[in-house]
N, C-alpha and C positions, 0 to 999 in steps of 0.2 A: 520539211522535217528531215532531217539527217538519218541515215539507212542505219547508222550505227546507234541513234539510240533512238530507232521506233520500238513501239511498243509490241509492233509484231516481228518485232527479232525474235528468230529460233534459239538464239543462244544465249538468251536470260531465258531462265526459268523460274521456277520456287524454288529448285533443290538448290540451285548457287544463287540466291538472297543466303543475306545472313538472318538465320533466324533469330527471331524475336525473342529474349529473356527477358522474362516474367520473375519477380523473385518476391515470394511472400513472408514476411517478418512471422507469420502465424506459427512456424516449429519453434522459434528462438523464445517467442512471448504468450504466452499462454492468454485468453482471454480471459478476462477479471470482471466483475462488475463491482461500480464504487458504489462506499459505503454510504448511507441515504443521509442527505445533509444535517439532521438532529445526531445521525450518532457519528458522522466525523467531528461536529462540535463535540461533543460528549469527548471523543478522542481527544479533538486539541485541549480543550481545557484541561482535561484531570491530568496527563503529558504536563501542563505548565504549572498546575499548582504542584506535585510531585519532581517537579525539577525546581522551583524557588523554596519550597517547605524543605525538601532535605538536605539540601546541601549540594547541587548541581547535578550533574545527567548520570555517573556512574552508578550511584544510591538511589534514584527514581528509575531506571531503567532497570535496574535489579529487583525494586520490588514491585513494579507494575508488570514486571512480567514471572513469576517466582507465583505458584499456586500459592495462594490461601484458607486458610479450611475454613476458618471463621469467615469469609465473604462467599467462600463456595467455589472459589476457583481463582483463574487468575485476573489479580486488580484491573487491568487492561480492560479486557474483555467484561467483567460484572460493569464497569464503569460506563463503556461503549453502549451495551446492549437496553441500558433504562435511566431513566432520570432517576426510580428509584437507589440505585446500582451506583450510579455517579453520587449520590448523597453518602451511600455506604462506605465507597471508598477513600471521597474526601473525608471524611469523620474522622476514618482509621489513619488517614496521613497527618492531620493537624493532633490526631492523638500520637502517632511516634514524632510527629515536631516536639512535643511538652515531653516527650520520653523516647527517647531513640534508640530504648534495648525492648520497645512493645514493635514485637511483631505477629 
């Protein structure tokens, strides 16, 4: 073994390694837990029928998220949270499809 790179050379140490960087994405991203797979369906569908019933994503994006008193809050969320919820929402979409001044 060569006297310049044994392992019992005095003149490597730890202080001149280069230290190890570690770099954790956890300040940038917050941890999340996904939503349980009935109410991300629940999501995607009333998302689709409110984007082909109204007339593309600017008008189903507005009123799926836009409180509603008559549902009790916002279309998104009543939709997401029950099957009951998702019935109520579609109803009120395919009713402003046949009238699109009921909101």
């Amino acid at each position: 073994m060569n006297s310049e790179t044994s392992p019992a050379d005095p003149t490597i140490t730890d202080e001149t390694a280069a230290p190890a960087k570690t770099r954790s994405n956890s300040f940038f991203r917050p941890r999340r837990t996904a939503l349980p797979r009935d109410d991300a369906r629940r999501q995607g569908d009333i998302s689709q029928l409110a984007f082909l019933t109204m007339g593309g994503r600017d008008p189903a994006i507005a009123f799926l998220n836009t409180e509603n008193a008559e549902l009790g809050g916002r279309p998104l969320a009543v939709a997401t949270a029950s099957d009951t919820g998702y019935e109520q929402v579609a109803t009120a979409i395919r009713a402003w499809a046949r009238d699109p001044g009921f909101e």
